[in-house]
C-alpha positions as CSV (number, residue, x, y, z in Angstrom):
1,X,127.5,54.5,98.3
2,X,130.3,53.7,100.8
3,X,132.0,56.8,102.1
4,X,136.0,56.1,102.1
5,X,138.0,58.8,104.4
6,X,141.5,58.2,102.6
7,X,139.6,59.8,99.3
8,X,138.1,63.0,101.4
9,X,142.5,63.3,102.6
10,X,143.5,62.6,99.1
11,X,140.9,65.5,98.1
12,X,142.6,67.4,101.0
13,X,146.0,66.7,99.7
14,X,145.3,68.2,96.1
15,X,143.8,71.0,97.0
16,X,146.6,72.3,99.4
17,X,150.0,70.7,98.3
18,X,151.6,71.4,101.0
19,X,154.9,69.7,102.8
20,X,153.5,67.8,106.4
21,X,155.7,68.7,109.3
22,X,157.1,65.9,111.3
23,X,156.3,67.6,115.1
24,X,155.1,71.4,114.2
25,X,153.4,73.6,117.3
26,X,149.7,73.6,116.8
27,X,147.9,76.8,117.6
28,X,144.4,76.4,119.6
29,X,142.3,77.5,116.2
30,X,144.4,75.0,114.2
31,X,143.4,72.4,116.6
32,X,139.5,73.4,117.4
33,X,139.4,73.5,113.3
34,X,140.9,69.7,113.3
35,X,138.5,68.8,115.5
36,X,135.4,69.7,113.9
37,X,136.9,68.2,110.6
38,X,137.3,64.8,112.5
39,X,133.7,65.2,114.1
40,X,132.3,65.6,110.3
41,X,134.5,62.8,108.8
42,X,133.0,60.1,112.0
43,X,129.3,61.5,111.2
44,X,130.4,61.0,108.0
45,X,131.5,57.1,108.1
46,X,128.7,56.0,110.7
47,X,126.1,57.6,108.5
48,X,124.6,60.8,110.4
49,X,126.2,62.7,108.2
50,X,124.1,64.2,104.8
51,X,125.1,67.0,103.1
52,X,122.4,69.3,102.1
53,X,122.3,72.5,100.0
54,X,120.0,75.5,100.9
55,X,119.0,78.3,98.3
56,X,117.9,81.8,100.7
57,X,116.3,84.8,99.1
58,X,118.2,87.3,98.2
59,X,117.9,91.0,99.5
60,X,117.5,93.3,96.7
61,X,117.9,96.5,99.1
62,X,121.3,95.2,99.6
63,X,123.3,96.6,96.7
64,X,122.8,96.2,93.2
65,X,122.4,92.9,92.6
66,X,122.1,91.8,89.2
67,X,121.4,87.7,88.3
68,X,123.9,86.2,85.8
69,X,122.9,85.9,82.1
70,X,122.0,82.6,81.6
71,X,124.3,80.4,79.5
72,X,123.5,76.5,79.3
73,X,125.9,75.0,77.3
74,X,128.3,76.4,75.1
75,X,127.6,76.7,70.9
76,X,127.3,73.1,69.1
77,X,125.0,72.8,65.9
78,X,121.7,70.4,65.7
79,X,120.4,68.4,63.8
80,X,117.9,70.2,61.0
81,X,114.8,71.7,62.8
82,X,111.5,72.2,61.0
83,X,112.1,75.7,62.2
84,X,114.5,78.5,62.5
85,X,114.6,81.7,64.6
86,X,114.9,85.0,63.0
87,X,114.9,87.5,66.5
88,X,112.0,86.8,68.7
89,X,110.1,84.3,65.7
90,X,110.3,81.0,64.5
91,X,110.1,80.8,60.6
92,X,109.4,77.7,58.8
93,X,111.6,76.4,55.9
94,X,109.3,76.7,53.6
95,X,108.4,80.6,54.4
96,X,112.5,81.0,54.3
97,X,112.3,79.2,50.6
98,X,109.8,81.9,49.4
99,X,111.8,85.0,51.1
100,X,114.9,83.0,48.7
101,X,112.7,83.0,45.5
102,X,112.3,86.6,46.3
103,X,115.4,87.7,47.7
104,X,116.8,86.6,44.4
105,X,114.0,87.1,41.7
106,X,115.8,90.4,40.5
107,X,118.1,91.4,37.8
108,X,120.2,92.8,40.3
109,X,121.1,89.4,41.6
110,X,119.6,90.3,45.0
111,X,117.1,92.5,46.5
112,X,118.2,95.1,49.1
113,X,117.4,94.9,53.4
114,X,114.5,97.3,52.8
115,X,112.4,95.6,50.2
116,X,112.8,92.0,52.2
117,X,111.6,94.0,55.4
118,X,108.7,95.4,53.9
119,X,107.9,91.8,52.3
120,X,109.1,89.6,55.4
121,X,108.5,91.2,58.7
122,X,110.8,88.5,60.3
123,X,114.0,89.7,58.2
124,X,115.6,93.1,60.1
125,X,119.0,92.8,59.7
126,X,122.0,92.0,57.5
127,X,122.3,89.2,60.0
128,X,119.1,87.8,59.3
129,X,120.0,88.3,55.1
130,X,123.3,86.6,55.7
131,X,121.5,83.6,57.9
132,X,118.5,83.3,54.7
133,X,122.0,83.1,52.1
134,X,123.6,80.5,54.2
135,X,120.0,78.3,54.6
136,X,120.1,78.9,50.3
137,X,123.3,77.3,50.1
138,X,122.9,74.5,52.5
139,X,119.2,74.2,52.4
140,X,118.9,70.6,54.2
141,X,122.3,70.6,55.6
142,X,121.3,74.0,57.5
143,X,121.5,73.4,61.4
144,X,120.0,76.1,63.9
145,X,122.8,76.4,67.2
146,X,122.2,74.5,69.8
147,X,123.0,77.6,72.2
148,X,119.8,79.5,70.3
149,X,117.4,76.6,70.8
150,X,118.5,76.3,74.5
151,X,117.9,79.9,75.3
152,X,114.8,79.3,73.3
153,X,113.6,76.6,75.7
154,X,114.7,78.5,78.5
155,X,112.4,81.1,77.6
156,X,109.5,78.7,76.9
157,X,110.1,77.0,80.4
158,X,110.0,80.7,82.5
159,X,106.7,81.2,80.2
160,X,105.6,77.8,81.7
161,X,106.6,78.6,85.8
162,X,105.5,81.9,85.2
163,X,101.9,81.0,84.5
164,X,101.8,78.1,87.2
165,X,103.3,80.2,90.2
166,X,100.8,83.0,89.1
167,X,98.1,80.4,90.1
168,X,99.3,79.4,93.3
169,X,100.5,75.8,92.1
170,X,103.5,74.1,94.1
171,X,106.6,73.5,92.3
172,X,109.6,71.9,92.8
173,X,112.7,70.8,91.4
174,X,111.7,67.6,89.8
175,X,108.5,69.6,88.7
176,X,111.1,72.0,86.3
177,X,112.8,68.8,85.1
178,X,109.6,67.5,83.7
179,X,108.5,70.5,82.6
180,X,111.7,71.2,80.3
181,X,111.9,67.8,79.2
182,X,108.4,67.7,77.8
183,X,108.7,71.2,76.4
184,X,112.2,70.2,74.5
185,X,110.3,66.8,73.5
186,X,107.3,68.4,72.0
187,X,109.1,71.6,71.1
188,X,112.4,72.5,70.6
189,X,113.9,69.3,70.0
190,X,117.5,69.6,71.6
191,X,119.2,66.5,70.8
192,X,120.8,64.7,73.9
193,X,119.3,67.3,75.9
194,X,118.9,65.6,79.4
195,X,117.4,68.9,82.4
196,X,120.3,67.7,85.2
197,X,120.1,69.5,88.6
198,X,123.2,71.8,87.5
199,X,120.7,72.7,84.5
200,X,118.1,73.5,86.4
201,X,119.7,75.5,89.0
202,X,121.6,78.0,86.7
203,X,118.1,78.8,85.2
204,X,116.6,79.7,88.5
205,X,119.2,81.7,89.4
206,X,119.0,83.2,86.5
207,X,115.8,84.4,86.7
208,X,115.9,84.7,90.5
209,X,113.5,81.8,91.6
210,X,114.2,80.5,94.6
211,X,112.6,78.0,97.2
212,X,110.2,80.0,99.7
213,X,108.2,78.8,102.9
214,X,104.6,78.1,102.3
215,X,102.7,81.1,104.2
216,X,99.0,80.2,103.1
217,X,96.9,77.4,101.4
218,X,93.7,78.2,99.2
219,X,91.4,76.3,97.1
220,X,91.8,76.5,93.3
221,X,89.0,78.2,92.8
222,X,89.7,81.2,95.6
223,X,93.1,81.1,93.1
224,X,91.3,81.4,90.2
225,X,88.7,84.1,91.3
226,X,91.6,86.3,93.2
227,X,90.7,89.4,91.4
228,X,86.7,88.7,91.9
229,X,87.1,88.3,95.8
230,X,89.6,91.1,95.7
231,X,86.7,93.4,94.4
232,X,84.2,92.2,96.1
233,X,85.9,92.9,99.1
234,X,86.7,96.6,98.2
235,X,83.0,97.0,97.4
236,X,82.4,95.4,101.2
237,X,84.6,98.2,102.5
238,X,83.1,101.0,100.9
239,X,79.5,100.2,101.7
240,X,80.4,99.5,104.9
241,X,82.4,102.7,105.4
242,X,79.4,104.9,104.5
243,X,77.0,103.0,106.7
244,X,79.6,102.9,109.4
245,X,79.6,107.0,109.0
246,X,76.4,106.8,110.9
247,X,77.6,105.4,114.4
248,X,80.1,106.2,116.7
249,X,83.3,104.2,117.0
250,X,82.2,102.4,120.3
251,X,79.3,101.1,118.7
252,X,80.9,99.1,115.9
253,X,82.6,96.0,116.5
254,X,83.6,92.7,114.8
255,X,83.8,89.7,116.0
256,X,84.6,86.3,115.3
257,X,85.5,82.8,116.7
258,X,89.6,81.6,117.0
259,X,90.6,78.2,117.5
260,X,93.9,78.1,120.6
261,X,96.1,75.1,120.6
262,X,95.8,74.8,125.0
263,X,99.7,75.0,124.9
264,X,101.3,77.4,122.5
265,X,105.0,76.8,121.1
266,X,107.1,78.6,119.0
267,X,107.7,76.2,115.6
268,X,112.2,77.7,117.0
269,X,114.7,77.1,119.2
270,X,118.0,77.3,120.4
271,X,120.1,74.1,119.4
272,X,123.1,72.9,118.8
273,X,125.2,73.2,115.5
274,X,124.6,70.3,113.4
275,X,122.0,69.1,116.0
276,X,119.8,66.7,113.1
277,X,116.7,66.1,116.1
278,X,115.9,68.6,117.8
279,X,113.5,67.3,120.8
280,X,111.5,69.8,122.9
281,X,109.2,69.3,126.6
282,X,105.7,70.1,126.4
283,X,103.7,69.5,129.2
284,X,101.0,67.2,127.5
285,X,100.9,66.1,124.1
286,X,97.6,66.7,123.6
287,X,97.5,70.2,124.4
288,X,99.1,70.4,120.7
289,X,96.0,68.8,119.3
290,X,93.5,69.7,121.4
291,X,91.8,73.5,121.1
292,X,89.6,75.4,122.7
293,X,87.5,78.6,120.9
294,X,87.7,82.3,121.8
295,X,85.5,84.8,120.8
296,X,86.5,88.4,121.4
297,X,84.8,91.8,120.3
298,X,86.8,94.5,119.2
299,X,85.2,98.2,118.5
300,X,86.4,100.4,116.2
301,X,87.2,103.1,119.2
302,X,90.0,100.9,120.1
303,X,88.7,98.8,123.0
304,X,87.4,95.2,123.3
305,X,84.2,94.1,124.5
306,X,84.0,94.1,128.7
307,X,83.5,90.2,128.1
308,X,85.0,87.7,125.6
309,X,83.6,84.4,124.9
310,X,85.6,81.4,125.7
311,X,84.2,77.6,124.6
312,X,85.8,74.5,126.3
313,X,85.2,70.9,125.3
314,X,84.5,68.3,128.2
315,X,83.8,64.3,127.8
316,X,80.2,64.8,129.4
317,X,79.6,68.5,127.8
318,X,79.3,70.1,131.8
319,X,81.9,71.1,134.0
320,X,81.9,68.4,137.1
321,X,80.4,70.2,140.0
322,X,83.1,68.7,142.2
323,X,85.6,71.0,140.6
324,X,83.8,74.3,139.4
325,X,85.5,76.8,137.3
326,X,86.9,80.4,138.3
327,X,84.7,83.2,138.5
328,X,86.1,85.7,136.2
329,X,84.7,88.6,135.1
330,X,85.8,89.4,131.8
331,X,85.2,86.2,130.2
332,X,81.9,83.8,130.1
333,X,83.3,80.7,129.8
334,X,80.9,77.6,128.5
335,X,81.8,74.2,127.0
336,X,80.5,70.7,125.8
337,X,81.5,67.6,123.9
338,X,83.5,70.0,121.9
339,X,84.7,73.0,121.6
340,X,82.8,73.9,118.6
341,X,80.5,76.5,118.6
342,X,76.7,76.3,117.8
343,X,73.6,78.1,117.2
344,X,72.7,77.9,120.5
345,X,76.1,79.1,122.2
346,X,75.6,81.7,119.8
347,X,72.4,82.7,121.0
348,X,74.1,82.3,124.8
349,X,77.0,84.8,123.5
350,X,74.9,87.4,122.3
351,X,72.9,87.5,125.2
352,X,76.1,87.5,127.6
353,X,78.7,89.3,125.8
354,X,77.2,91.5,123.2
355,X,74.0,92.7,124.5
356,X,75.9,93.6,128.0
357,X,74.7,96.1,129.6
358,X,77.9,98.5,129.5
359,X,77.4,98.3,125.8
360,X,75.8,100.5,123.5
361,X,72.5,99.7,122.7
362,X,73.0,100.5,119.2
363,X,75.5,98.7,117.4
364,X,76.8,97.6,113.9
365,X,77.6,94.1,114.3
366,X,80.0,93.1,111.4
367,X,80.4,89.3,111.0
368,X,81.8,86.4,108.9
369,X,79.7,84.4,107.0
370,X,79.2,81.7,109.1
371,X,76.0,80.0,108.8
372,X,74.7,80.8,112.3
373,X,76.2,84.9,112.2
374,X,73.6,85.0,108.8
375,X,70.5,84.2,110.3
376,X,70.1,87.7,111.0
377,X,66.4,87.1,112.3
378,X,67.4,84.9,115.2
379,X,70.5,87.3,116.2
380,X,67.7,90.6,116.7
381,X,65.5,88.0,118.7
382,X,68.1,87.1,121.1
383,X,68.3,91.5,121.6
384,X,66.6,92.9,124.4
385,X,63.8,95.9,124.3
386,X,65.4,99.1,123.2
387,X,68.4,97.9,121.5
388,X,69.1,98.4,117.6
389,X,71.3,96.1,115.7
390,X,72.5,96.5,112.7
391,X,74.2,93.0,110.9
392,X,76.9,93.1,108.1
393,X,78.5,89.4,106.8
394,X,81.9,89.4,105.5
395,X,81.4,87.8,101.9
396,X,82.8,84.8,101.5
397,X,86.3,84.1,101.0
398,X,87.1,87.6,102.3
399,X,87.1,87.3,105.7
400,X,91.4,87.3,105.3
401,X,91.3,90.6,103.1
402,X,88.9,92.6,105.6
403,X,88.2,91.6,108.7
404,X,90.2,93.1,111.6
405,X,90.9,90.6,113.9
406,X,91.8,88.1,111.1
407,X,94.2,90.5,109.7
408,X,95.9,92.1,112.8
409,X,94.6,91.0,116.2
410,X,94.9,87.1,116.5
411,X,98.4,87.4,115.6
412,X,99.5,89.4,118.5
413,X,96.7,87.8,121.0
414,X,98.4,84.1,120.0
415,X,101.8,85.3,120.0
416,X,101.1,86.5,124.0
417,X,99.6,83.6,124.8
418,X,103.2,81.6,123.1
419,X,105.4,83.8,125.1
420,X,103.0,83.0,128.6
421,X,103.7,79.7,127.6
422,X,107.5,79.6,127.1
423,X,107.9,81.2,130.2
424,X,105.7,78.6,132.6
425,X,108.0,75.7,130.8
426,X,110.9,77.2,131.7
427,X,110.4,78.4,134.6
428,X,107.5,77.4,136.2
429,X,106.8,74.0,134.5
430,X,104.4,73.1,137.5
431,X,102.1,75.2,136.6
432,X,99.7,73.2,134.3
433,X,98.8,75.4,131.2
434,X,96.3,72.9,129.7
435,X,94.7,72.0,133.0
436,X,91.3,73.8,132.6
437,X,91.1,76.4,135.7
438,X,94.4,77.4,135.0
439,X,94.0,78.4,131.4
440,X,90.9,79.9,132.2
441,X,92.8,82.1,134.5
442,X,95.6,82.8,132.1
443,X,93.3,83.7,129.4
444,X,91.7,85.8,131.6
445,X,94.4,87.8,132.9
446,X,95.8,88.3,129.3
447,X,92.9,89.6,128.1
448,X,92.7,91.7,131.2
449,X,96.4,93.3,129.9
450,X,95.2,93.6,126.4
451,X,92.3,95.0,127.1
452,X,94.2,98.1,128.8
453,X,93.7,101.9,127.6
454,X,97.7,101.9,126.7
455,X,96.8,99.6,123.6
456,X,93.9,101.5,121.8
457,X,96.3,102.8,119.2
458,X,97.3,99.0,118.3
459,X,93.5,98.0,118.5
460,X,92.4,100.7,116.0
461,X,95.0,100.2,113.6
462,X,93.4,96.4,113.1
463,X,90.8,98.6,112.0
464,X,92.8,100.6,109.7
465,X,94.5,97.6,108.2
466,X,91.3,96.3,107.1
467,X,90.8,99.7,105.5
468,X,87.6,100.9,107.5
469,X,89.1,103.9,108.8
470,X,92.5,105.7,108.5
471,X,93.1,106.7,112.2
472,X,96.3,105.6,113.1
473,X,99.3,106.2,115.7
474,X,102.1,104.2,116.3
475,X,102.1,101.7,118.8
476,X,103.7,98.8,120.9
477,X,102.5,95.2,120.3
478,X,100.9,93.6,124.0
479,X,103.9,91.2,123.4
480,X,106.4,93.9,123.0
481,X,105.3,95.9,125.7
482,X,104.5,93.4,128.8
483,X,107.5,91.0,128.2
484,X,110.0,93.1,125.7
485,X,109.9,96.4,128.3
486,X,110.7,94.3,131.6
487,X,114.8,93.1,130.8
488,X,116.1,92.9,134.1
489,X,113.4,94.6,136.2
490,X,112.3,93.5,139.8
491,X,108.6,92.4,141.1
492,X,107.2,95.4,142.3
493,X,105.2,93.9,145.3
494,X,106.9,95.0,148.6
495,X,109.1,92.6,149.7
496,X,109.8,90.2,146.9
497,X,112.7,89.8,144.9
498,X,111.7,87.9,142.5
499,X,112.7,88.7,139.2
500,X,109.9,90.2,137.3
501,X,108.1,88.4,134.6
502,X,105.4,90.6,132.9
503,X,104.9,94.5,133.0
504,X,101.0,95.5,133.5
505,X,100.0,97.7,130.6
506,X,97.9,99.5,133.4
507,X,99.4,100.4,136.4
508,X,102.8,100.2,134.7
509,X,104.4,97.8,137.3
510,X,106.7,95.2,136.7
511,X,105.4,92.1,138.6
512,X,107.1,88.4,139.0
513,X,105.1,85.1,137.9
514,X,103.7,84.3,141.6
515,X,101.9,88.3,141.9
516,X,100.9,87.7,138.4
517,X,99.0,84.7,138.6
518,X,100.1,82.1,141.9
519,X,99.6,83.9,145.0
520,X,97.5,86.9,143.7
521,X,95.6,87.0,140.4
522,X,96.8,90.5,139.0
523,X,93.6,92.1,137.8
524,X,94.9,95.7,138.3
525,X,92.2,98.6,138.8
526,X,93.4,100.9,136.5
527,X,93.0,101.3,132.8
C-alpha cells in the first residue's frame, strides 16, 4: 500500500484543531520535535520505515497489577446451539426438556429451587429456573448469548495454550488464531466469528501471556519425561552426597569439556535510535564459527585443577614446527583435524591434568555421560601405582540440573573471555584473538586470574548450586571483580600511564593491556 503524507497531516489536523500561525517564534524543542516527525514521514515515503509493535513482560513486584476482565464483543444472541450453559456445564436440550416435564409435573404448577437441585445438579439458582422457563416457552426459538459462548471459547482456548506451553511447544500468534478458529468450528459454533489480531491480543492480555525470548531447546521427549529426569537427578545428588561424605573437598572434582567460539561477542550494542542494521567489526569471521574445546577441573574446596585441558583443531592435526606454541604452565594444550575430543585425548588428559602430581591421589571423579568418561575400565588404567579413583556419570539428560560447571562456571568463564574480547577490538584491535599463540596465551592468563584464592567462595557455590553441599559466602563474579573494580584506575608498573585494563585477583594491582599480556605476560606469584 502507498503511503500518502497529506493523509498522516490531515490525521494531524483532526486530532489537534488548532489555528496555524502565519510567522510564530519556534522554540528549540518545538523545532528538534519537527524534525524527527519529518525524519519519520521521509523513512516513511522511501520505505525504511515499518511500524512494529512490541508486548514486554510485566513486573508483578511493581504495584498491584491486575489484568483486565476479558470482554470480546458485546451481547448479541445466536443462532440455536445443541447446548446451553447452566454455570460451569453445558446441558443438552433434551436433559433441559426432562428438568421441564419435571419442573412442571406437579399440582402446584411448579416445583420449588430445592427439589430441581436435588434432581438436576446443573439448576442452582432462580436464574437458572428463570433460563429453563424461558427455553419452555421458546423451545426452538431459544438462543444462548453470544457474549456466554465467547467467554466460553475463551476458556476452552486458555485450556488449549495452557496444555501446549506446559510441554515446551512454540506458539505464536497465528498459532492462537488457528487454535480458536478450530475450537469455535468444532465446538462452540460462534456464528461469524472470525479470531482478528485485536481478538487475540485482548485475550492474552487478559490472561497475561506475553511473547518471551527463547532461553533453552529440548527434545520432546526430555519435555515429556521432565519430572522423571527431575528425580533421577535428585536421587544422583543424594547418593552422591553420601559417598562424597567420605573424601575431603580437594579430592572431588568435576569436569567436563566446553566448546569457545575463538572470538567472543556480546549478542548488544550501543546504536543509534531507529538504527534498522546494526553492523559490528570482528576480527575474522570465522572465529564466530570456528571453536576450540576446554576442559577445566573444578574441586569441591573451591579451586581448579593446577592444569586445564585445552584442544585446538589444525588442517594437518600437528602444530607446524616452524611456529611452535607457548609454553604455559597451567594449560596442556593439544589439537588435530578438529577440535573434538577423543578417547585417546582423553586418555592424554587424564594422564596430564588429572593424575598430576600436586593432586590427590585419591579422588572422586564425577563425569557426564559421555561415551569415553563411562568406560570406567580404561579411565583406572590410564592411573598411576598408588592412586584410587573413584567414577560417578551424570545420568543422562541431567547434566544441566546437577553438574557444577554446567550450571554456574561456564557462564562466568565465557562472559570473561567476551569482556577480553571487547576490550582488544576496541582498543587494541592488532592484537589477533583467534590467531593461535595468542589465544593460547589469553586463555592462559585468564585462567591464571580465575584460578586465584580470592575466588574460592564463587567456585564453591557452583557446587552448592548443584546441591552437593551447602557451604556458601557471598562473592564477586571474575568478570565483576578484574574489569568492574578498575573504573578509572592507572597501570600499576612503575612508569607507565597507561590506563589500566584488568585488576589481578592476586596481587590486587591494577595493570594496563601491554603489562597484562604485550610486553610482559602477567602470571603473578601470589594466590
Amino acid at each position: 500500500m502507498s503511503f500518502n503524507v497529506s493523509h498522516v497531516i490531515f490525521l494531524l489536523l483532526q486530532k489537534y484543531a488548532v489555528p496555524i500561525p502565519n510567522n510564530p517564534t519556534i522554540s528549540r524543542e518545538e523545532r528538534k520535535l519537527a524534525a524527527h516527525v519529518i525524519n519519520l514521514i521521509e523513512q516513511a515515503t522511501t520505505g525504511y520505515f515499518e511500524i512494529e509493535e512490541s508486548e514486554e513482560l510485566e513486573n508483578e513486584e511493581d504495584g498491584d497489577w491486575e489484568p483486565e476482565e476479558f470482554k470480546p464483543f458485546d451481547d448479541f444472541v445466536l443462532p440455536s446451539h445443541q447446548e446451553v450453559q447452566f454455570g460451569d456445564r453445558f446441558v443438552s436440550r433434551s436433559d433441559m426438556q426432562d428438568a421441564i416435564d419435571y419442573y412442571r409435573g406437579t399440582k402446584k404448577g411448579s416445583r420449588p429451587l430445592s427439589s430441581m437441585t436435588a434432581n438436576f445438579r446443573w439448576i442452582t439458582s432462580e436464574n437458572h429456573l428463570q433460563k429453563l422457563r424461558k427455553f419452555e416457552k421458546e423451545q426452538d426459538d431459544f438462543k444462548e448469548s453470544r457474549t456466554n459462548m465467547l467467554k466460553v471459547l475463551g476458556n476452552r482456548l486458555y485450556e488449549v495454550v495452557k496444555e501446549k506451553l506446559d510441554n515446551g511447544v512454540a506458539l505464536h500468534d497465528s498459532c492462537l488464531t488457528t487454535i480458536a478458529q478450530d475450537l469455535n468450528r468444532k465446538e462452540t459454533k460462534v456464528d461469524s466469528f472470525v479470531a482478528i489480531q485485536t481478538w487475540i491480543t485482548k485475550w492474552k492480555k487478559s490472561h497475561r501471556i506475553v511473547s518471551r525470548k527463547v532461553t533453552k531447546f529440548t527434545t520432546r521427549k526430555c519435555m515429556i519425561n521432565k519430572e522423571a529426569i527431575q528425580k533421577t537427578a535428585d536421587d544422583f545428588v543424594q547418593n552422591a552426597r553420601r559417598e562424597m561424605s567420605l573424601f575431603a573437598p580437594s579430592m572431588i572434582f568435576n569436569s567436563d569439556q566446553t566448546g569457545i567460539q575463538k572470538e567472543l561477542y556480546s549478542a548488544r550494542s550501543l546504536a543509534w535510535l531507529g538504527e534498522k542494521v546494526v553492523e559490528r567489526l570482528v576480527q575474522a569471521k570465522s572465529s564466530l564459527t570456528h571453536s576450540f574445546t576446554f576442559l577445566p577441573m573444578i574441586f569441591m574446596d573451591g579451586t581448579l585443577g593446577p592444569k586445564a585441558y585445552m584442544v585446538l583443531s589444525e588442517p594437518t592435526g600437528h602444530f607446524p614446527p616452524s611456529k611452535p606454541i607457548p609454553n604455559v604452565k597451567n594449560l596442556v594444550v593439544r589439537c588435530g583435524k578438529s577440535h573434538i575430543m577423543t578417547k585417546e585425548l582423553m586418555r592424554d588428559w587424564l594422564r596430564t591434568c588429572v593424575f598430576d602430581p600436586s593432586v590427590s591421589k585419591r579422588l572422586y571423579m564425577l563425569v557426564d555421560s559421555w561415551p569415553s568418561f563411562k568406560d570406567h575400565r580404561a579411565i583406572k588404567e590410564c592411573a598411576p601405582p598408588g592412586y584410587d579413583v573413584t567414577i560417578r556419570n551424570i545420568p543422562p539428560h541431567c547434566t544441566s540440573l546437577i553438574q557444577p560447571l554446567d550450571l554456574y562456571w561456564n557462564g562466568p568463564w565465557k562472559n570473561l573471555l567476551r569482556k577480553f574480547t571487547s576490550y582488544v577490538l576496541n582498543f587494541h584491535p592488532d592484537f589477533l584473538i583467534a590467531q593461535r599463540n595468542n589465544e593460547i596465551m589469553m586463555i592462559s592468563l585468564l585462567y591464571h586470574q580465575i584460578s586465584a584464592h580470592y575466588f574460592q567462595p564463587f567456585l564453591q557455590y557452583c557446587w552448592k548450586k548443584a546441591g552437593y553441599t551447602d557451604v556458601s559466602s557471598p562473592f564477586l563474579t571474575p568478570t565483576q571483580f578484574c574489569f568492574g573494580e578498575v573504573k578509572n584506575e592507572d597501570c600499576k608498573k612503575r612508569g607507565c600511564t597507561s590506563l589500566a585494563f584488568i585488576k589481578c585477583a592476586r596481587c590486587g594491582d591494577c595493570l594496563c593491556f601491554d603489562h597484562f599480556i604485550l610486553k610482559e605476560q602477567h602470571f603473578c606469584r601470589y594466590h
